[in-house]
C-alpha positions in Angstrom: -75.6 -21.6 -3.5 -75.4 -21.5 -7.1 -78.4 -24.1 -9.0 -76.8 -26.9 -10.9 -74.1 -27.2 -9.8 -71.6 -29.4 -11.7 -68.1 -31.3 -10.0 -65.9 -32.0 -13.0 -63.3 -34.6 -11.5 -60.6 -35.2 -13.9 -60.7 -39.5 -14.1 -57.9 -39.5 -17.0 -55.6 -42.2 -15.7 -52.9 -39.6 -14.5 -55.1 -38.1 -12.2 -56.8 -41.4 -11.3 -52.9 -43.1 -10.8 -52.9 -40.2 -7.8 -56.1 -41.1 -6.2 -59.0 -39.3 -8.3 -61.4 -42.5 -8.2 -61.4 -42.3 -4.5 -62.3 -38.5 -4.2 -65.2 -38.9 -6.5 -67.1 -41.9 -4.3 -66.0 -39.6 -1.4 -67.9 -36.3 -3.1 -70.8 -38.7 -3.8 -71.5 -39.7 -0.4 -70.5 -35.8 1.5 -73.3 -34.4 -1.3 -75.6 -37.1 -0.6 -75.0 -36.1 3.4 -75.9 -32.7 2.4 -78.8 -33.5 0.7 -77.8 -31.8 -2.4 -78.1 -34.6 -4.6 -80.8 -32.6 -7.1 -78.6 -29.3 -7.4 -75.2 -30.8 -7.8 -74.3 -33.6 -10.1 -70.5 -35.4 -10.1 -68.8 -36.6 -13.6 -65.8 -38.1 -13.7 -64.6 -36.9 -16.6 -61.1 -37.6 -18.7 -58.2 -35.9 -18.9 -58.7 -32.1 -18.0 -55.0 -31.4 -19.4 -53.1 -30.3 -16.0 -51.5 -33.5 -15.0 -48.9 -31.9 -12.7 -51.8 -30.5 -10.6 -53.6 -33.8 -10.4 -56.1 -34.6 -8.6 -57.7 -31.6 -10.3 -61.4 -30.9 -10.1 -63.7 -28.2 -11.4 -66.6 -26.8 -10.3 -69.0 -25.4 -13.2 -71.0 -22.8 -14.0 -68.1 -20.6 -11.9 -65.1 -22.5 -13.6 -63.3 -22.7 -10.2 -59.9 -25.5 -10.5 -59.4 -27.0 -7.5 -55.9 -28.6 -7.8 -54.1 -31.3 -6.0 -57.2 -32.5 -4.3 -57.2 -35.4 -1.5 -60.6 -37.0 0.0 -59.9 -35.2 3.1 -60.5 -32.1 1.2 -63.8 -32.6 -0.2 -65.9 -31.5 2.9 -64.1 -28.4 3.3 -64.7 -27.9 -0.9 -68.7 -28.8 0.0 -69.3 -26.5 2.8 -67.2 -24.0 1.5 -67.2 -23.5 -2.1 -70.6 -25.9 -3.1 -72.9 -24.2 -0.3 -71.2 -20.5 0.1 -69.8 -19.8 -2.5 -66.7 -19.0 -0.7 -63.3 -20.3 -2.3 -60.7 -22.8 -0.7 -58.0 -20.8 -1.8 -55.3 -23.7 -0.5 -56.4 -25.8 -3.2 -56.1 -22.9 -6.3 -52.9 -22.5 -8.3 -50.9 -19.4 -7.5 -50.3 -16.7 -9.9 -46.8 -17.0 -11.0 -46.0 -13.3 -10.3 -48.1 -11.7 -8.0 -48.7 -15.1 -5.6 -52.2 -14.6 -5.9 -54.8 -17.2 -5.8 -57.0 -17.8 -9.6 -60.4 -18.2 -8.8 -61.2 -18.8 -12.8 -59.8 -21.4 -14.5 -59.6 -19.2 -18.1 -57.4 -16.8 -16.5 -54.5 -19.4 -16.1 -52.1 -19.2 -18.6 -52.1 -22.8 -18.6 -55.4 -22.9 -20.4 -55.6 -19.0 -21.5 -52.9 -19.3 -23.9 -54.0 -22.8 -25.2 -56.9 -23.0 -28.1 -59.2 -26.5 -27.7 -60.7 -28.1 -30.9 -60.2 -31.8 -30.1 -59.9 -31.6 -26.5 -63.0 -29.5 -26.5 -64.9 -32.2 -24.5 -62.1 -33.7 -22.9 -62.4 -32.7 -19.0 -66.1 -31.6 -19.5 -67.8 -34.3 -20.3 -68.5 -37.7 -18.8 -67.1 -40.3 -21.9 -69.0 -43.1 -20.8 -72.4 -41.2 -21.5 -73.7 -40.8 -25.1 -75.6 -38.5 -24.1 -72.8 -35.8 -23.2 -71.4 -35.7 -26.7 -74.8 -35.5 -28.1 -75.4 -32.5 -25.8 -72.2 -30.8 -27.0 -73.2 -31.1 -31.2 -71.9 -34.6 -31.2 -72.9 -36.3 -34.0 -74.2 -33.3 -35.9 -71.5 -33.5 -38.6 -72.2 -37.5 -39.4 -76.3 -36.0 -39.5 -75.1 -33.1 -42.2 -72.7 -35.4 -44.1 -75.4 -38.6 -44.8 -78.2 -35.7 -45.2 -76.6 -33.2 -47.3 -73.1 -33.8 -48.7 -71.9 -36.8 -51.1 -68.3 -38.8 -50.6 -66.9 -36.0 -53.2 -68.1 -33.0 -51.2 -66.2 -34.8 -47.7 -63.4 -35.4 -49.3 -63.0 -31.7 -51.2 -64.2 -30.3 -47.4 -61.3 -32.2 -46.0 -58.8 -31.6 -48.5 -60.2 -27.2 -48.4 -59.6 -27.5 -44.6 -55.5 -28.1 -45.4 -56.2 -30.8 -42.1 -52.4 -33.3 -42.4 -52.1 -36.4 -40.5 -51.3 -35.8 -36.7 -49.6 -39.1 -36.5 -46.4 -38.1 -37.8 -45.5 -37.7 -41.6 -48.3 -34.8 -42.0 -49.9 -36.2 -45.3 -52.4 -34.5 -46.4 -55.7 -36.1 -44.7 -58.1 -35.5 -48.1 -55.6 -36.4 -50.3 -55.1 -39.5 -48.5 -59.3 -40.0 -48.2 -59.1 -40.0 -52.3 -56.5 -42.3 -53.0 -58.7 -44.6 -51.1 -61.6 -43.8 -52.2 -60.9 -43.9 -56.4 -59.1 -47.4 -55.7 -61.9 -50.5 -57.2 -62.9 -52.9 -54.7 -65.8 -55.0 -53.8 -64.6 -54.3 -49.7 -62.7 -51.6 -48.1 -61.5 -50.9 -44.3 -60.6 -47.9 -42.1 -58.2 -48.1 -39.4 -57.8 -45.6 -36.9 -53.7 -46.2 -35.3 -53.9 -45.4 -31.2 -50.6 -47.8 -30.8 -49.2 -44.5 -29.3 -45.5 -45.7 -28.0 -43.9 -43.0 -28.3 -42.0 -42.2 -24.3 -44.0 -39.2 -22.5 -46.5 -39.4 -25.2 -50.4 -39.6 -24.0 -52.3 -37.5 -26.8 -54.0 -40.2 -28.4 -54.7 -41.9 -25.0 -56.1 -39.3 -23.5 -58.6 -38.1 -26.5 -60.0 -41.7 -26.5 -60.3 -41.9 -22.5 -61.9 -38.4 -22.3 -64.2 -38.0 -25.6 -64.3 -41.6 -27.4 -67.3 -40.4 -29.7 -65.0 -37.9 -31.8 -63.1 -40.6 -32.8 -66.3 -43.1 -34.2 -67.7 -40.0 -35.6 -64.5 -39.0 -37.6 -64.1 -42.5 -38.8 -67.7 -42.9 -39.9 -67.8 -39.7 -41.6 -64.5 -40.8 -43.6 -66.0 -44.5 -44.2 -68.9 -42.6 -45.8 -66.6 -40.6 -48.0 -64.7 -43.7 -49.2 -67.2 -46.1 -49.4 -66.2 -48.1 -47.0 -68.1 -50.6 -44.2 -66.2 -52.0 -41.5 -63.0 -50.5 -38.9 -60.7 -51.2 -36.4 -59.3 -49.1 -34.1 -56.0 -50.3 -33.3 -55.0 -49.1 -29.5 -52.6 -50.7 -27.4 -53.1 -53.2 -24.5 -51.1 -50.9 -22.0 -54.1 -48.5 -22.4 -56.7 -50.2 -20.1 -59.2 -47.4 -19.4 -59.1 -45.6 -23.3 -60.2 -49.6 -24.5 -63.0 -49.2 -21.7 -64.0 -46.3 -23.0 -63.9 -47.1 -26.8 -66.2 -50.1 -26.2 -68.8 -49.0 -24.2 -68.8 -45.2 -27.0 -69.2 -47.8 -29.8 -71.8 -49.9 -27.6 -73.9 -47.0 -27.0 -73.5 -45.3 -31.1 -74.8 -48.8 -32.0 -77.9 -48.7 -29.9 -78.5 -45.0 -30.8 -78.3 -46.0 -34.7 -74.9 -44.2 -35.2 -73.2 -47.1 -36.1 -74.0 -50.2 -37.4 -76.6 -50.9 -40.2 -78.8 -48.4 -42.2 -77.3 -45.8 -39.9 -80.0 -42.7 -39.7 -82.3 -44.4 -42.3 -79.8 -43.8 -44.9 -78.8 -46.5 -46.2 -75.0 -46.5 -45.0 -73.6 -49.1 -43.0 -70.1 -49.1 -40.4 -69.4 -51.5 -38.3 -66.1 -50.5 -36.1 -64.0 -53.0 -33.9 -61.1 -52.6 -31.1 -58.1 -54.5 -31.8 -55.8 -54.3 -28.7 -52.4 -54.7 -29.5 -49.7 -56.0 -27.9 -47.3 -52.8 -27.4 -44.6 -53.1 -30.0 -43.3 -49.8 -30.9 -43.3 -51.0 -34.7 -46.8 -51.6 -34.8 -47.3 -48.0 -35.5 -45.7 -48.3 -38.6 -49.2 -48.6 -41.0 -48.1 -52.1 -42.9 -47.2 -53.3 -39.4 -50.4 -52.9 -37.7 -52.0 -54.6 -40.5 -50.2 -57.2 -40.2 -51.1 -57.2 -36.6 -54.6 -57.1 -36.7 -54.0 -59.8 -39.3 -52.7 -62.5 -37.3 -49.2 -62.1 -38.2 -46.1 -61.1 -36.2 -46.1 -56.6 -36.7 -43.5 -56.4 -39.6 -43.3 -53.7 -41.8 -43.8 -54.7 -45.5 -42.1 -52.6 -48.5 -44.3 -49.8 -50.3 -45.7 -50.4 -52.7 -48.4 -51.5 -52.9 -49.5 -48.6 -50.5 -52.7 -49.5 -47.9 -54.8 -46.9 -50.1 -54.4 -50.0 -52.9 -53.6 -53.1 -50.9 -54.0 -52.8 -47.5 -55.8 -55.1 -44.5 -55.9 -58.7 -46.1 -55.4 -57.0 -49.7 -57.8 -54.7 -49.6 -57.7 -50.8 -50.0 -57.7 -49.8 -46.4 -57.0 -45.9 -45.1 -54.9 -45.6 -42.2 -55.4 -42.2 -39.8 -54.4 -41.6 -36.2 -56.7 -40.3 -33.3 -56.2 -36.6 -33.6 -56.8 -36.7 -37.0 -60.1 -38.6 -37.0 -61.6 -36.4 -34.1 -60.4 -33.2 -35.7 -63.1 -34.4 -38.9 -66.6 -33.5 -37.1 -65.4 -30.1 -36.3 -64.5 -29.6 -39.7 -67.6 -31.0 -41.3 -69.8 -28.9 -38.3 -67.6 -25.8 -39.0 -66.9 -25.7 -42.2 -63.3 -25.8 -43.9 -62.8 -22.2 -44.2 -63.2 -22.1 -40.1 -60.8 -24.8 -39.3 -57.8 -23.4 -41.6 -58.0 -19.9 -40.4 -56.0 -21.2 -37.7 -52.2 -23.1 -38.1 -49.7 -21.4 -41.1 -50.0 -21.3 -44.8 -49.2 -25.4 -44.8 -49.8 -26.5 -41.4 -53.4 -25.6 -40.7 -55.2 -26.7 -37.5 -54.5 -27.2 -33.6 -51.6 -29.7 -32.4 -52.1 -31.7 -29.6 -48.7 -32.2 -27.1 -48.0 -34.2 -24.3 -45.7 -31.8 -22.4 -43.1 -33.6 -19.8 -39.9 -33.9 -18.4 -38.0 -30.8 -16.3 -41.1 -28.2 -17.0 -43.4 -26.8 -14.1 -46.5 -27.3 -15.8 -46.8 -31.1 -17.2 -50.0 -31.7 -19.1 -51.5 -31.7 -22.2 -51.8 -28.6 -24.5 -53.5 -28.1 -27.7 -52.4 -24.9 -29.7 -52.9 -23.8 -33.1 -49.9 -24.5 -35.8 -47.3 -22.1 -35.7 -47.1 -21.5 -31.9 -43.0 -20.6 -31.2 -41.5 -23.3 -28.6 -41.3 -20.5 -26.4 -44.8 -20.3 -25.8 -45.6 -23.6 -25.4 -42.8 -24.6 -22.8 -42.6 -21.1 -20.7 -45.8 -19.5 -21.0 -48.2 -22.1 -21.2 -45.5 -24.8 -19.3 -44.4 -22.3 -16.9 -41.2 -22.5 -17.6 -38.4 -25.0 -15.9 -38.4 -26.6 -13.0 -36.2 -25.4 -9.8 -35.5 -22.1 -12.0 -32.7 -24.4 -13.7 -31.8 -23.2 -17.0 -33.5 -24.6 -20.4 -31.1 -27.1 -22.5 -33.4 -28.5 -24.9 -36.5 -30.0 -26.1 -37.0 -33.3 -27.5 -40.0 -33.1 -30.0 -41.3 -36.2 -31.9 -40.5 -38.4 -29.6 -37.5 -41.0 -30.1 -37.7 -40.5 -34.1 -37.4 -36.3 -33.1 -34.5 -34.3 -32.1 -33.0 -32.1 -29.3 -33.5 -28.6 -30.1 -31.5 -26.3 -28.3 -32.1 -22.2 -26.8 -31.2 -20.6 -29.7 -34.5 -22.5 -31.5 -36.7 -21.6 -29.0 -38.7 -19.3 -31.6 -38.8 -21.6 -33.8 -43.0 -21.8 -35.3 -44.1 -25.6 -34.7 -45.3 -26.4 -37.8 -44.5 -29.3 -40.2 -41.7 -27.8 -42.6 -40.0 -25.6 -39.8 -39.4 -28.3 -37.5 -38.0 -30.9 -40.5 -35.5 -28.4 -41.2 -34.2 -27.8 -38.3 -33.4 -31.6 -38.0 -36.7 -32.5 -36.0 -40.3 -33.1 -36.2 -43.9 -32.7 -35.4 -44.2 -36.2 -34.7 -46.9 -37.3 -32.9 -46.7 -34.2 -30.1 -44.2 -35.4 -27.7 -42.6 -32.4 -26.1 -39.7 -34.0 -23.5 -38.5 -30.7 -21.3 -34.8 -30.8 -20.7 -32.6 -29.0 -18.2 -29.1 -28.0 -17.5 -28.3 -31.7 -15.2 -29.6 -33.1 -18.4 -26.5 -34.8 -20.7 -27.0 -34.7 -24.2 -25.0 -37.5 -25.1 -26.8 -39.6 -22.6 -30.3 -38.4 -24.4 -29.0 -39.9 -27.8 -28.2 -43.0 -26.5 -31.5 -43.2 -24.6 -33.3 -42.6 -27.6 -31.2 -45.0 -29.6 -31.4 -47.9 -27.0 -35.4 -47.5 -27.7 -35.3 -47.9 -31.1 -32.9 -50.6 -30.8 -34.4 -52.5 -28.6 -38.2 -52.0 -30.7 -37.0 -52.7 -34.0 -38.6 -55.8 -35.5 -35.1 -57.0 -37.0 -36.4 -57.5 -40.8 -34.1 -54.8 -42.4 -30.5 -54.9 -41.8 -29.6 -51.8 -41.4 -32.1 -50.7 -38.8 -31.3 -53.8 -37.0 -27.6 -53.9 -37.1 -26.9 -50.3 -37.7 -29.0 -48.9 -34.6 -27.2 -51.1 -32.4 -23.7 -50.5 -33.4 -24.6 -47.0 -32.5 -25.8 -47.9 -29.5 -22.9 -49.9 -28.3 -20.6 -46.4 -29.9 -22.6 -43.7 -27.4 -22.4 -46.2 -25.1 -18.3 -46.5 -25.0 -18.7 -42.3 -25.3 -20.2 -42.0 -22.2 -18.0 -43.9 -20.5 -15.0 -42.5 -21.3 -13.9 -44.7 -23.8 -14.3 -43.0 -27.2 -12.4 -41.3 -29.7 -13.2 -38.1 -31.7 -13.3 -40.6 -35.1 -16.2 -42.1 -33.2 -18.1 -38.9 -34.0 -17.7 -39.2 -37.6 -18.5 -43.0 -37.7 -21.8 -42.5 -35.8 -22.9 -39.2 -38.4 -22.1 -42.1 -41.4 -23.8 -44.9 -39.7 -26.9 -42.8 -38.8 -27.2 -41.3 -42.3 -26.7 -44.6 -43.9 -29.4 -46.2 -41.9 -32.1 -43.3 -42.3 -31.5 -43.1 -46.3 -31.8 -47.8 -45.9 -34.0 -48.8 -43.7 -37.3 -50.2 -44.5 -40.0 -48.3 -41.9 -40.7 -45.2 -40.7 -38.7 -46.6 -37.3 -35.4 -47.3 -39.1 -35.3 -44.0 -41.3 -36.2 -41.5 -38.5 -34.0 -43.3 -35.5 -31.1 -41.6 -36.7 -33.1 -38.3 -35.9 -31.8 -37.7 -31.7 -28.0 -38.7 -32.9 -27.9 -36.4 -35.7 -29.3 -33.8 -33.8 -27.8 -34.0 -30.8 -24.2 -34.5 -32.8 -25.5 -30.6 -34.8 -26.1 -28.8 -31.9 -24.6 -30.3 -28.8 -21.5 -31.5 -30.3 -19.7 -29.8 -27.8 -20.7 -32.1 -25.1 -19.7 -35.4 -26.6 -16.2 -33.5 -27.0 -15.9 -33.5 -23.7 -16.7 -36.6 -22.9 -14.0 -37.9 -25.3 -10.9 -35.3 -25.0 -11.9 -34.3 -21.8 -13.4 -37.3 -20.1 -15.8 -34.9 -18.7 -19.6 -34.9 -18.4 -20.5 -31.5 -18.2 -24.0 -32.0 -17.2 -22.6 -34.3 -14.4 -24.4 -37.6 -15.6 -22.7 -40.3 -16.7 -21.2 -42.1 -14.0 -17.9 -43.7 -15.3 -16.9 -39.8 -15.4 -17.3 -38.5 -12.2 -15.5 -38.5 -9.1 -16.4 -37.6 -5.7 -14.3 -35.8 -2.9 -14.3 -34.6 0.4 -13.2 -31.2 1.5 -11.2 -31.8 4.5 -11.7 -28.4 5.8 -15.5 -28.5 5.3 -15.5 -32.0 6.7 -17.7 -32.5 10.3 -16.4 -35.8 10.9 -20.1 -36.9 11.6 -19.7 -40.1 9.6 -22.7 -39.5 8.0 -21.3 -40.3 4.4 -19.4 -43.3 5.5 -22.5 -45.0 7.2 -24.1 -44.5 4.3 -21.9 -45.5 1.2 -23.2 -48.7 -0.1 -19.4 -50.1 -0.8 -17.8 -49.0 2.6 -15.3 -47.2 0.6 -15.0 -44.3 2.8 -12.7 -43.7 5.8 -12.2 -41.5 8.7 -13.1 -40.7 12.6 -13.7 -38.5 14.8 -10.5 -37.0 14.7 -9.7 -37.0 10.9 -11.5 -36.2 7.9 -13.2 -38.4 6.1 -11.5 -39.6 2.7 -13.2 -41.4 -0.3 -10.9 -44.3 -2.0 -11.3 -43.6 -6.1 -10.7 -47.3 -6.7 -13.2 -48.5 -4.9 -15.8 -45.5 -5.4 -18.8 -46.7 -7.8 -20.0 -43.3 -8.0 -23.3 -43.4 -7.1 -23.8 -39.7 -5.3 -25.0 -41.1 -1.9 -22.3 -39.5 0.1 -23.3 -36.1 -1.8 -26.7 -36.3 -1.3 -26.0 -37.5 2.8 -23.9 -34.9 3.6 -25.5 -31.7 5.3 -22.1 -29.7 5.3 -21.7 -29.3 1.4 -18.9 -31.1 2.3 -18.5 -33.0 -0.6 -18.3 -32.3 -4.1 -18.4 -33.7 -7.8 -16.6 -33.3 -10.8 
């Protein structure tokens, strides 16, 4: 048996949704049983990054992942693995090709192919102990910067690094810094924006839950460069365990003297607070979640004034996101020569992504700018799911568009993905497949935006929703090929009118989907066909009399009791009273009945 040992359980709240909490008081009481206690520690970490193979655990020095772990597991992973050395090899991932168990986590492509700067502690260390980030250069950078560097010489660092804001727009991060910085004022705030709403986005979540420290550190070393004593962060109620973990990190940086007054003897003072917010979308939108924190109901203002000259109660206030505040230490430890040797000429750096929908590999990935499509969703994401053929990607979330195959080569960087008609976004990456229908996607996307829009401008309020209510009548059957060209006005006329960042970029899924898939929402109307099979007031369901059993099975089954035969005849579905809904399909063990 290996000395000091470590058992890295991944306590993100994916892998704690599918039991992880349990399997780590179950580890604590089989190593106590063992009597191992003083040459194996347990941490529950956060997010180790490969939610589709959660529960995951790792055991450390060997870097063995143990994936899709249950408590009944852990004694066999104890006896086995802990005291032997021997691997449970029904608990590691499969090779892809040759079927082979991977006894080291770096040789899965998964990981291999993915380069970690802010998820560097995320999965390794426990976020709840100070003294894991400290361990790990933690608050080296905040030492260098109040010892050796002035506000200037952060800021010029910053601005060298070519480091853009991760939370959508990609302004530069330095440039931003300044603007602050050179605006008069007797106070000044910092904000750091986790009101991540975007759906299947869980970067910003997952940095705070797994390494809460790079966040305060970023933000102190920027409230040093813009002269600036007191923050917020702003993070959503519906993220529980990431406010848990923000608290206690800035409860423990206080009592180390890393925040708070005179911090290191040098004369700088930060104070930081959590604002939880109540989950409105719009709230993202900077002016928004000022007003927010301010009292007020989260509306977005007009610009200008920008935040850098009147921001949080009418004070210059700088507004960055999560990624970009924890990317700062590295860059200050580093040096900004280090951190833009990686990304492309203008989009320097690592992007986080939140990788979901019909992909084998879910998770969270971190690779540097400039990485094709390709590689993120079938080298690193395995590919689809069910060996089903790729359709598109969704990428910045619902102000992003659908990208389809022929973009799959496309480099992920800032400019390339705006002119394609999509964007970097926060890092949402939705996966879609063959079974999904396009023109169902756009009206998903819409019916969020919709429905999140605070109302204060007209056109996102009205115009959103009449596009709504025109995708809507499309996938029903009901439209007209004129409806194409009203919703291409509408959706140009509301990004070039709206007010906010939600209004202008909502247009973003129609106008893409309308480039690239416009096929499919011709067949909806001319054909009143939905190719992928989706929307319901287009299909119709029949029986093949010849494959037909007569077993009843369908018939028992059909929810509406619009299905009639016997023993002796065929089973025959009435169209007028069929709703559509695919039980008599999925029932069936003949392949007796079909769609179209």
């Amino acid at each position: 048996m290996a000395e000091n040992q470590k058992i890295l359980v991944c306590a993100g709240t994916g892998c704690a949704s599918s039991g992880a909490l349990p399997i780590i008081d179950i580890l604590k009481d089989e190593i106590k049983r063992q009597g191992l206690e003083d040459t194996v520690s347990i941490v529950g970490t956060g997010c180790q990054g490969f939610c589709e193979k959660g529960p995951t655990l790792v055991i450390e020095p060997q870097h063995v992942l143990y994936t899709r772990v249950q408590g009944e597991d852990i004694a066999e992973i104890v006896a086995s693995d802990i005291m032997k050395g021997e691997r449970v090899e029904r608990l590691l991932l499969l090779d892809t090709e040759t079927q082979q168990p991977i006894t080291k986590m770096s040789d899965i492509r998964f990981f291999a192919k993915q380069h970690r700067i802010v998820l560097k502690n995320c999965g390794v260390i426990d976020p709840q102990r100070i003294g894991d980030y400290t361990a790990r250069e933690g608050y080296k950078a905040l030492e260098k910067v109040l010892k050796e560097m002035k506000p200037n010489d952060v800021i010029e660092e910053v601005k060298k690094s070519g480091l853009r804001g991760r939370g959508g727009a990609g302004f530069p991060t330095g440039l931003k810094w300044s603007f602050c910085q050179q605006t008069p004022s007797d106070k000044k705030y910092i904000i750091c924006n986790a009101d991540e709403g975007d759906p299947g986005a869980f970067m910003d979540r997952s940095v705070l839950e797994g390494d809460p420290h790079s966040v305060i550190e970023g933000m102190l070393i920027g409230a040093y460069a813009m002269g600036v004593d007191e923050g917020y962060v702003y993070c959503r109620a519906e993220y529980p365990l990431a406010i848990k973990h923000l608290e206690i990190a800035i409860k423990q940086a206080e009592e180390a003297g890393f925040l708070g007054d005179n911090i290191l003897n040098s004369g700088f003072n930060f104070h930081l607070k959590v604002f939880a917010g109540a989950g409105a979308f719009v709230c993202g939108e900077e002016t928004a979640l000022m007003a927010s924190i301010e009292g007020k109901r989260g509306m977005p203002r007009v610009r200008p004034p920008f935040p850098a000259v009147s921001g949080l109660w009418g004070k210059p206030t700088n507004i960055n996101n999560v990624e970009t505040w924890s990317n700062i230490p590295h860059i200050i430890r580093h040096g900004a020569e280090w951190y833009a040797q990686f990304g492309t000429e203008k989009s320097k750096g690592t992007k986080i992504f939140a990788l979901t929908g019909k992909v084998n590999n879910t998770g969270l990935v971190e690779v540097p700018m400039g990485t094709t499509l390709r590689e993120i969703i079938f080298d690193i994401g395995g590919g689809i799911q069910n060996n089903k053929e790729f359709k598109a990607v969704q990428i910045g979330g619902p102000s992003g568009g659908c990208l389809p195959t022929d973009m799959l080569d496309l480099s992920v960087d800032y400019e390339t993905l705006t002119n394609a008609g999509a964007m970097v976004g926060s890092g949402g990456l939705v996966i879609m497949d063959e079974t999904t229908c396009m023109v169902d996607i756009a009206r998903f996307f819409v019916n969020f935006s919709q429905k999140e829009s605070c109302g204060k401008c007209t056109p996102c309020r009205e115009g959103n929703k009449r596009m709504y209510d025109i995708l809507d009548k499309i996938t029903k059957g009901k439209g007209k090929l004129e409806d194409l060209d009203t919703l291409e006005n509408l959706a140009l006329t509301i990004k070039e009118t709206s007010l906010c960042g939600l209004g202008q970029n909502a247009p973003n899924p129609v106008l893409a989907t309308l480039k690239y898939f416009r096929h499919e929402f011709e067949a909806h109307i001319l054909e009143h066909k939905c190719p992928a099979h989706v929307c319901s007031a287009l299909l119709s369901y029949s029986i093949d009399a010849e494959k037909c059993k007569k077993c009843s099975l369908c018939a028992k089954n059909c929810p509406v009791s619009c299905i009639k035969g016997d023993k002796n005849t065929p089973y025959v579905i009435n169209q007028d009273e069929c709703i559509k809904c695919g039980t008599c399909m999925d029932k069936c063990k003949f392949g007796a009945v079909s769609r179209s």
